[in-house]
C-alpha positions as a Markdown table, in Angstrom:
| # | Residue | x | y | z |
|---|---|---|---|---|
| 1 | Unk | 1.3 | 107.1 | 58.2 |
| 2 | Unk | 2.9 | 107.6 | 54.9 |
| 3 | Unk | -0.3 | 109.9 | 53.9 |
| 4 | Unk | 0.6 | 112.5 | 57.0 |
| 5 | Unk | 4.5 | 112.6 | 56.4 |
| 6 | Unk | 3.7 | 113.8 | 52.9 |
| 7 | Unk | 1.5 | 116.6 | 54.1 |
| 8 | Unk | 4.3 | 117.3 | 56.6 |
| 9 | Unk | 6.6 | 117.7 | 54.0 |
| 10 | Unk | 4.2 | 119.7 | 52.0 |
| 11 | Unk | 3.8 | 122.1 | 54.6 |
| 12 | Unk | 7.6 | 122.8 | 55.5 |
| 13 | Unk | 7.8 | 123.3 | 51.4 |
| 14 | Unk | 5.1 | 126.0 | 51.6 |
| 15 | Unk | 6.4 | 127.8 | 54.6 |
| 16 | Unk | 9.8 | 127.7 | 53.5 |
| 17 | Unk | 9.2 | 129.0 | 50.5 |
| 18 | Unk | 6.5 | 132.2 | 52.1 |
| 19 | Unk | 9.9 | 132.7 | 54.4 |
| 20 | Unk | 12.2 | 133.5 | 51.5 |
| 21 | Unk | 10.2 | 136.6 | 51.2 |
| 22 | Unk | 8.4 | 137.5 | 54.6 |
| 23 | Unk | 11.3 | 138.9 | 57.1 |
| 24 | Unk | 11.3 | 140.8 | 59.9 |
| 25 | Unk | 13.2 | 143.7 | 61.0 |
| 26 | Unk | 13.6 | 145.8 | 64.5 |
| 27 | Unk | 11.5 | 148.5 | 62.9 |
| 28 | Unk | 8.9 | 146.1 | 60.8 |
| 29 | Unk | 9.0 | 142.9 | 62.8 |
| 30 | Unk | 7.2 | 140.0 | 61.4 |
| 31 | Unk | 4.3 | 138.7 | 63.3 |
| 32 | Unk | 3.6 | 134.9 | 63.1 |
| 33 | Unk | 0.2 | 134.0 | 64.4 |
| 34 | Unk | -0.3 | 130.0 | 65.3 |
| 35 | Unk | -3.8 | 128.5 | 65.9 |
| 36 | Unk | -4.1 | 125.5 | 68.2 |
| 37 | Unk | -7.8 | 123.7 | 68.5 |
| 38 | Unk | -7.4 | 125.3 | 72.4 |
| 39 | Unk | -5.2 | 128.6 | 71.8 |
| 40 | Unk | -4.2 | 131.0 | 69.9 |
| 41 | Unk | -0.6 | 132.4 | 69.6 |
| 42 | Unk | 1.1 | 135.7 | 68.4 |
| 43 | Unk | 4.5 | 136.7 | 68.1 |
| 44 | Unk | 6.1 | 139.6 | 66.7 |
| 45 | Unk | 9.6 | 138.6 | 65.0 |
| 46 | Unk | 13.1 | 140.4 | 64.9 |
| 47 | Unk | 14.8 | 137.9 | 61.9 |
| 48 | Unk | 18.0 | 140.4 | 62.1 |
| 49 | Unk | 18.7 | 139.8 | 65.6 |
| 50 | Unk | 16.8 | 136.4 | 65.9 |
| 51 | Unk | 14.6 | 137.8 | 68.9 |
| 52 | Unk | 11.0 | 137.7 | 70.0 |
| 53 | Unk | 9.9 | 141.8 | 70.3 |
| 54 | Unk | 6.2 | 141.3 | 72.1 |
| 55 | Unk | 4.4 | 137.8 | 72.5 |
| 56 | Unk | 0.4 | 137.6 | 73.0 |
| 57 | Unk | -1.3 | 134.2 | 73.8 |
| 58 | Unk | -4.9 | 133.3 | 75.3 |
| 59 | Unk | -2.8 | 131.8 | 77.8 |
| 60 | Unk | -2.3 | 135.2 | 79.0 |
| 61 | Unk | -3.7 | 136.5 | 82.2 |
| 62 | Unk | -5.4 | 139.7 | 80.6 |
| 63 | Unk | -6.6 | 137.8 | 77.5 |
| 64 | Unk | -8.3 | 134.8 | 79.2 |
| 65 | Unk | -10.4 | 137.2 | 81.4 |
| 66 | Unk | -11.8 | 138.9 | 78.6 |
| 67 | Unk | -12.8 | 135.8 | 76.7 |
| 68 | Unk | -14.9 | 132.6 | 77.4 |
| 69 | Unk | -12.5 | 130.0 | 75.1 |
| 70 | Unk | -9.5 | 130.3 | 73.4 |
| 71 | Unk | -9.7 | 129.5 | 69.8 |
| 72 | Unk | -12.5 | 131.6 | 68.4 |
| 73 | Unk | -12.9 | 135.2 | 66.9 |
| 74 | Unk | -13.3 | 136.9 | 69.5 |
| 75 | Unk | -10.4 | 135.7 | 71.1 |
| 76 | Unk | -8.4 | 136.1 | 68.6 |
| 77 | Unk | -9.7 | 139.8 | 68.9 |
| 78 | Unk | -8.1 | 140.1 | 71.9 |
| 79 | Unk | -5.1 | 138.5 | 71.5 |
| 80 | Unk | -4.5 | 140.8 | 68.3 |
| 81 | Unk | -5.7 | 143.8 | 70.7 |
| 82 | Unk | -2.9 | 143.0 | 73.0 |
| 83 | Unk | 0.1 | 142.6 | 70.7 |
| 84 | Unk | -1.0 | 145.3 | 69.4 |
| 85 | Unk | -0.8 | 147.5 | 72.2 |
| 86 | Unk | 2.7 | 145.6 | 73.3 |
| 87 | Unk | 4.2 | 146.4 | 70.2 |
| 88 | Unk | 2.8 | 150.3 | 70.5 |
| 89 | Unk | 4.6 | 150.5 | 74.0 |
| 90 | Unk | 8.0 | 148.8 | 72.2 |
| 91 | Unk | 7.6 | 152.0 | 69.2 |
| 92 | Unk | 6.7 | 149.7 | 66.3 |
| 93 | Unk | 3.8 | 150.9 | 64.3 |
| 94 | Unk | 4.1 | 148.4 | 61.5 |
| 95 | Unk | 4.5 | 144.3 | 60.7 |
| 96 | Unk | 4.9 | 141.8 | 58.2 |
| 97 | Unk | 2.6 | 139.1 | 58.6 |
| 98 | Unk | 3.6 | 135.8 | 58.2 |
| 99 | Unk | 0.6 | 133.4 | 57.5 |
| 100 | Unk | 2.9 | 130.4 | 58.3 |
| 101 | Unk | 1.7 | 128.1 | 55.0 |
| 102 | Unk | -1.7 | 128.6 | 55.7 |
């Protein structure tokens, strides 16, 4: 137990301190990407306003049709494909990316 609180704590450290430098605006959002051993996530960040612009999982309806599982490349092809295109239809045509510690 004490082992994973420690690598907890190491990995708030980490992101915290990736945070003080990654934010995101209306016009350059930050996009956080989160990997689950089932699904992968996307989001596209407004820190100014504190809002979610476009979100992308493979929980989606369009993603999960187009792929077999949810956490390999090729899903994470599609989810990327469809963030993409949601944050072309919102009139952003560039990000920060925030790898999130990892």
């Amino acid at each position: 137990m004490h082992t994973q609180v420690n690598r907890k704590a190491k990995r708030r450290r980490i992101r915290h301190r990736i945070r003080k430098d990654v934010e995101g605006t209306a016009a350059r959002p930050r996009l956080a990407v989160h990997r689950t051993l089932k699904h992968i996530y996307a989001q596209a960040i407004d820190d100014e306003q504190g809002r979610t612009l476009a979100f992308a999982s493979t929980r989606d309806a369009q993603v999960r049709t187009a792929v077999d599982t949810g956490s390999n490349v090729e899903a994470a092809k599609q989810v990327g494909k469809a963030i993409a295109d949601k944050l072309k239809e919102a009139g952003v045509e560039t990000i920060v990316f925030d790898r999130g510690g990892f």
